[in-house]
C-alpha positions as protocol buffer text, in pm:
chain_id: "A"
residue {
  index: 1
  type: UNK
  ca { x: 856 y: 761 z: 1016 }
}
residue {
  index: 2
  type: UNK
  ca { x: 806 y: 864 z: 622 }
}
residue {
  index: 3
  type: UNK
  ca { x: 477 y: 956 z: 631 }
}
residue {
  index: 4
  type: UNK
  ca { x: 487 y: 1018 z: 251 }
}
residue {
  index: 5
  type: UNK
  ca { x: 590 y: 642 z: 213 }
}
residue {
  index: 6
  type: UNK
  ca { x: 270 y: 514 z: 426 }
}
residue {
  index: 7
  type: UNK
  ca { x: 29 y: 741 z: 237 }
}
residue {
  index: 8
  type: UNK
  ca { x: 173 y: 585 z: -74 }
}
residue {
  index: 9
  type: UNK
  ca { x: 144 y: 198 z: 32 }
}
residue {
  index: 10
  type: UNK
  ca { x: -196 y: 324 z: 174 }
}
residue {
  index: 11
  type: UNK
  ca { x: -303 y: 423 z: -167 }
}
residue {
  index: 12
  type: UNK
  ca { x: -213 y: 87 z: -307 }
}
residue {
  index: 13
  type: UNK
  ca { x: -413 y: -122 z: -93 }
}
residue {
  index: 14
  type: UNK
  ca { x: -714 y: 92 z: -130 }
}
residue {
  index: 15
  type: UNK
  ca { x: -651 y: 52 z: -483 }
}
residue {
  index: 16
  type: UNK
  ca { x: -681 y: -326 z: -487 }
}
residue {
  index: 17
  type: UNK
  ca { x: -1060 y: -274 z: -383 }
}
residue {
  index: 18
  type: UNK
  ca { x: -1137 y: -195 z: -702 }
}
residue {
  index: 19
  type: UNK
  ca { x: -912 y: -496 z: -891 }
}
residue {
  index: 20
  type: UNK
  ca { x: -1074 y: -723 z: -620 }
}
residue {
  index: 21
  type: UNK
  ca { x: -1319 y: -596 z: -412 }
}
residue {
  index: 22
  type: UNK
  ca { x: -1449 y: -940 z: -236 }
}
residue {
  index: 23
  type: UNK
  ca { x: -1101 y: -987 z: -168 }
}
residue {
  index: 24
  type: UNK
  ca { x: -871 y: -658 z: -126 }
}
residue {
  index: 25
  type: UNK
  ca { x: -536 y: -661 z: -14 }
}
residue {
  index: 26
  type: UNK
  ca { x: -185 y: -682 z: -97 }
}
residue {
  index: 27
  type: UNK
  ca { x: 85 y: -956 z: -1 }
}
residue {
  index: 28
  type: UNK
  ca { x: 368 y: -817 z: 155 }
}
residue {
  index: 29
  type: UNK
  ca { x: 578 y: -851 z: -160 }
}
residue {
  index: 30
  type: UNK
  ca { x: 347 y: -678 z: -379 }
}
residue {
  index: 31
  type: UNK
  ca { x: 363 y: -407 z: -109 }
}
residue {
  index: 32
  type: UNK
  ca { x: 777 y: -436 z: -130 }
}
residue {
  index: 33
  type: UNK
  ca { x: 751 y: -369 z: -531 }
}
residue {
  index: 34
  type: UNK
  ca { x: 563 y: -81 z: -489 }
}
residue {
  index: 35
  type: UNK
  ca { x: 815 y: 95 z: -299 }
}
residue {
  index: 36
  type: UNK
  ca { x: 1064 y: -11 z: -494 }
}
residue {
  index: 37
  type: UNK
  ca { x: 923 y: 123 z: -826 }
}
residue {
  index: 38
  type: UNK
  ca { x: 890 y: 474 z: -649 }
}
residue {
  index: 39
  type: UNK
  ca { x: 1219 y: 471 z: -524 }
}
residue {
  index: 40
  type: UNK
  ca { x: 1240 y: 350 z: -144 }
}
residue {
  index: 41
  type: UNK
  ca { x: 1467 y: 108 z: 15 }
}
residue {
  index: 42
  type: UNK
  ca { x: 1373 y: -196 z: 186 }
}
residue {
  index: 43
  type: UNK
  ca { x: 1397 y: -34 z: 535 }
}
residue {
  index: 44
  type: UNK
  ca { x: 1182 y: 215 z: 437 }
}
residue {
  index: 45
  type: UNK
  ca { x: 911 y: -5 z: 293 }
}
residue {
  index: 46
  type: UNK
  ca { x: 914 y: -266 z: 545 }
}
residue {
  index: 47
  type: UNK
  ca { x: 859 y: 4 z: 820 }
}
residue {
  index: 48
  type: UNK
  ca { x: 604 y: 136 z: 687 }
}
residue {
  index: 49
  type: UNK
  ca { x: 387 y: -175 z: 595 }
}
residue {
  index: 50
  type: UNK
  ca { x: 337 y: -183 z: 922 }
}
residue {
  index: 51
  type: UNK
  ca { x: 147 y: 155 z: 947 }
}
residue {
  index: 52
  type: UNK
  ca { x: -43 y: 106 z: 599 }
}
residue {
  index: 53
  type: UNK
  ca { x: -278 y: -131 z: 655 }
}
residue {
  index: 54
  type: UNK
  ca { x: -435 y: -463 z: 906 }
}
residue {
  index: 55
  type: UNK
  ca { x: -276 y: -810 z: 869 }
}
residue {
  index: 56
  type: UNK
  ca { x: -478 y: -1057 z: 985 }
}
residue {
  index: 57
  type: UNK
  ca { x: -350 y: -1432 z: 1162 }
}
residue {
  index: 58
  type: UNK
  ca { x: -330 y: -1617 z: 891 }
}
residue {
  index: 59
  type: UNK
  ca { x: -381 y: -1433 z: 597 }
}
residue {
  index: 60
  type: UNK
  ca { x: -123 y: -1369 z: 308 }
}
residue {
  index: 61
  type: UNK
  ca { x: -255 y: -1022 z: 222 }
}
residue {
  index: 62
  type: UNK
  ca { x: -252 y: -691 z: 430 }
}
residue {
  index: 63
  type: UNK
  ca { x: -579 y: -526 z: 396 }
}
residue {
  index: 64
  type: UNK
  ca { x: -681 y: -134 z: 347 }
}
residue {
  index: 65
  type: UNK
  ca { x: -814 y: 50 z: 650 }
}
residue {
  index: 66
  type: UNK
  ca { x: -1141 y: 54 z: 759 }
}
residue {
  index: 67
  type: UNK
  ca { x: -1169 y: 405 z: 737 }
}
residue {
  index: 68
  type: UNK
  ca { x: -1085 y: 578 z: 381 }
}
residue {
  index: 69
  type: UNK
  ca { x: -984 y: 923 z: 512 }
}
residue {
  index: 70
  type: UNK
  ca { x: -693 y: 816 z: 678 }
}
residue {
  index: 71
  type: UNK
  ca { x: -530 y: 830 z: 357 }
}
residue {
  index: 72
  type: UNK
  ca { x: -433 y: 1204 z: 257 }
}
residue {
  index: 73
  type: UNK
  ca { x: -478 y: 1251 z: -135 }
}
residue {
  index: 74
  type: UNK
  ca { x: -125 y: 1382 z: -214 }
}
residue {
  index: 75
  type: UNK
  ca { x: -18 y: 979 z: -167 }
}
residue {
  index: 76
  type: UNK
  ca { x: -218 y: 957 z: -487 }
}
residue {
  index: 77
  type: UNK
  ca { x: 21 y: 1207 z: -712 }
}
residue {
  index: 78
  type: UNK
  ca { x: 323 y: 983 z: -610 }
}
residue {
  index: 79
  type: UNK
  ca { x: 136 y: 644 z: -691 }
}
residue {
  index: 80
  type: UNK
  ca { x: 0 y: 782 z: -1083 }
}
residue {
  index: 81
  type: UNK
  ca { x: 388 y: 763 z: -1132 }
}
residue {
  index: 82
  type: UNK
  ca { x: 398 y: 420 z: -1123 }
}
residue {
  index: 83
  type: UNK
  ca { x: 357 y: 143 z: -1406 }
}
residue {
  index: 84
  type: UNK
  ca { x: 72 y: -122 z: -1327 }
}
residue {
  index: 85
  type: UNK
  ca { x: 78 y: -435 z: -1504 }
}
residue {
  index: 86
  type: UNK
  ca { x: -204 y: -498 z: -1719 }
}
């Protein structure tokens, strides 16, 4: 498993806490495009969505962790080189 790839979708989830903290979490698409922009293939991406975060039965997003330090900081220099929409 590509642990560098899980820190990285990681570090986008905890990110949408701040764009939405009552409701954080990324749909699994949004998930799929950030991979993509930093260069992973779909295999890669949809593996490790399902180390990166809690789905819950019936909801569209997948939520950060509970727990903030399970996501090293070096996931953060790979994220910075991606584009966010405004």
């Amino acid at each position: 498993m590509n642990q560098e790839i899980i820190s990285l979708l990681k570090a986008a989830l905890e990110c949408s806490v701040f764009l939405n903290p009552r409701e954080p979490g990324l749909s699994y698409e949004e998930l799929r495009e950030v991979g993509h922009r930093a260069n992973y293939q779909d295999g890669e991406i949809g593996d490790a969505i399902a180390h990166a975060g809690t789905a819950y039965f019936g909801v569209n997003l997948i939520v950060p962790d509970e727990d903030p330090q399970k996501t090293p900081i070096s996931a953060t220099s790979r994220l910075s080189t991606l584009s966010c929409p405004n």
